[in-house]
C-alpha positions in Angstrom: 0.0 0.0 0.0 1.3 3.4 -1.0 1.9 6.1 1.8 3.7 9.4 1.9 4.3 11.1 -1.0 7.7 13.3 -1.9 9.9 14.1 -4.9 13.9 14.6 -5.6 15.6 15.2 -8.6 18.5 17.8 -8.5 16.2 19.2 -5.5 13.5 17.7 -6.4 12.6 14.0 -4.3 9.8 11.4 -4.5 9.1 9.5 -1.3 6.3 6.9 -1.5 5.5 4.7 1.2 7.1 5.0 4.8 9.3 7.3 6.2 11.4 5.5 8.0 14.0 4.5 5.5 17.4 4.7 7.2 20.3 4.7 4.5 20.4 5.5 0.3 21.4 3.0 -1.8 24.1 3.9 -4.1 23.2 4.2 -8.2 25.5 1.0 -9.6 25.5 0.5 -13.5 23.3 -2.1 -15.2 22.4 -3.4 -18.6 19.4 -1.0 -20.3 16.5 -2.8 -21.1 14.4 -2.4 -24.2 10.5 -1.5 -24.2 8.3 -3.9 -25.5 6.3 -4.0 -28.9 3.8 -0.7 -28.5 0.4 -1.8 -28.3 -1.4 -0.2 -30.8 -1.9 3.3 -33.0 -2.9 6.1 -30.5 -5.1 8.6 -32.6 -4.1 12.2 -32.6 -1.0 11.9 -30.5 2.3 13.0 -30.4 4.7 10.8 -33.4 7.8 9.4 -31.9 9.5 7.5 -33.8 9.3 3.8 -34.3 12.5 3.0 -32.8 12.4 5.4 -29.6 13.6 3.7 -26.5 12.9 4.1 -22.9 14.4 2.2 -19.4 15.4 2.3 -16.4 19.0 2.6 -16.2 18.9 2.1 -12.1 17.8 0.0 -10.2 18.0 -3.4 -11.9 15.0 -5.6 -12.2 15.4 -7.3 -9.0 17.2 -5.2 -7.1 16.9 -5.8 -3.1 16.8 -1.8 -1.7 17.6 -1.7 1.9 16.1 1.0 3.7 13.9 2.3 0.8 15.8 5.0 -0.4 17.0 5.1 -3.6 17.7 6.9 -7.1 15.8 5.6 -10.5 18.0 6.4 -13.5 15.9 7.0 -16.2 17.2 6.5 -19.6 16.0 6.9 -23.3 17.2 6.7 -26.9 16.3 8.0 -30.5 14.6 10.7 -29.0 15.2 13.6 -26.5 13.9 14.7 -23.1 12.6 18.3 -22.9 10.7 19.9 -20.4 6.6 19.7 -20.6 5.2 22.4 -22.9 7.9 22.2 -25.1 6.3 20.8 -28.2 9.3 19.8 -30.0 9.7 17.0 -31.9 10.9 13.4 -31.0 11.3 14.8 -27.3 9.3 14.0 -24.2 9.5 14.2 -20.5 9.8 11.0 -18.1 6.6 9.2 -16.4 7.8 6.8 -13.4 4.9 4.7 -13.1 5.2 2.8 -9.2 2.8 -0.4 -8.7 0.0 0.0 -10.9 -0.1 -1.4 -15.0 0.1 1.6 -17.7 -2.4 4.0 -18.3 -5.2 4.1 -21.0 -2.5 5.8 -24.5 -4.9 7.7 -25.4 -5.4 10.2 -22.7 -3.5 12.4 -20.4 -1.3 10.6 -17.8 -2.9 10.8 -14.3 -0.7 12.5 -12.1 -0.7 10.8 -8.2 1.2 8.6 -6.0 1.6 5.9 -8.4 2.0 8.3 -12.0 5.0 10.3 -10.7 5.9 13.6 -13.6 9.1 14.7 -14.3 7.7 17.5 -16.1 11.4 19.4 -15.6 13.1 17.4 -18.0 14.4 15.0 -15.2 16.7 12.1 -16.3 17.0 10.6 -12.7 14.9 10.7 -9.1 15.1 10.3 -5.6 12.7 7.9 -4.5 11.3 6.5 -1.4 9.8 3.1 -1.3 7.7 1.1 2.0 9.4 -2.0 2.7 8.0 -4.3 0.4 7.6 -5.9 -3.2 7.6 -3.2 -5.5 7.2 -2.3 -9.3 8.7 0.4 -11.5 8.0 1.4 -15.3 8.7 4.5 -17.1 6.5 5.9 -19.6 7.4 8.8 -22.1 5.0 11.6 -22.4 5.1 14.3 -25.1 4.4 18.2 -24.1 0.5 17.9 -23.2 1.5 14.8 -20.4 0.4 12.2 -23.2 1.9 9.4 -24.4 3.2 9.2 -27.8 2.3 7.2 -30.9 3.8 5.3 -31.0 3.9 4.9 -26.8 7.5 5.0 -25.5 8.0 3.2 -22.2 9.8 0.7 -20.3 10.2 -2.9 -19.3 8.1 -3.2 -15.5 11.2 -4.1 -13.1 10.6 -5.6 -9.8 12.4 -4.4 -6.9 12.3 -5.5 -3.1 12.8 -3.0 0.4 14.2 -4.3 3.0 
């Protein structure tokens, strides 16, 4: 169950779920994983192109976190990260998506506890997780908070607090 809510990147930080996380973990390099096959054509959106390419750089899909503190490293390729409101093309601003499936493509991207926006142009974030099982995806959206067509997003990684 999802708690407290907070967000950090480059003075910004996310906290979701308990407070009392003791220690950080420290970012450690890890093989990029590729997004699955888009779904289908979203009407009307934003083009990205067909090869665009969104993970998370850190942590690893099943990474053990202890203390619940820790920095997701976002990363993407063939396109660009700009800030929302920008509408330039093949960019887009980072989604970080925290135990729930993806939302509906064609509509804006809620923004709660569980749809965290990096609307800055954020490439990583300070995060703050309940002891628990846990699950992290990113999802690209374009200068309106909507995904792109075709969507960008990530490979759902598993991670545990300790």
């Amino acid at each position: 169950m999802l708690g407290a809510l907070a967000v950090t990147s480059v003075g910004l930080s996310t906290r979701v779920g308990a407070q009392n996380a003791a220690s950080a973990s420290k970012p450690m390099p890890s093989t990029a994983t590729a997004s699955p096959a888009p779904p289908t054509h979203v009407a009307g959106a934003t083009p990205s192109p067909s090869n665009a390419l969104c993970y998370i750089i850190w942590p690893p899909d099943g990474a053990v976190i202890s203390g619940g503190k820790l920095w997701v490293r976002m990363g993407l390729r063939n396109m660009g990260v700009c800030p929302k409101g920008f509408n330039v093309p093949n960019t887009g601003h980072h989604h970080l998506i925290v135990d729930t499936d993806l939302p509906p493509f064609d509509q804006e991207i809620p923004s709660d506890r569980q749809h965290l926006h990096y609307g800055a142009g954020q490439t990583d974030a300070r995060l703050e997780l309940a002891p628990g099982k846990h699950t992290l995806q990113l999802l690209l959206g374009d200068a309106n908070h909507r995904p792109h067509d075709p969507p960008v997003y990530s490979k759902k990684i598993t991670v545990l607090v300790r």
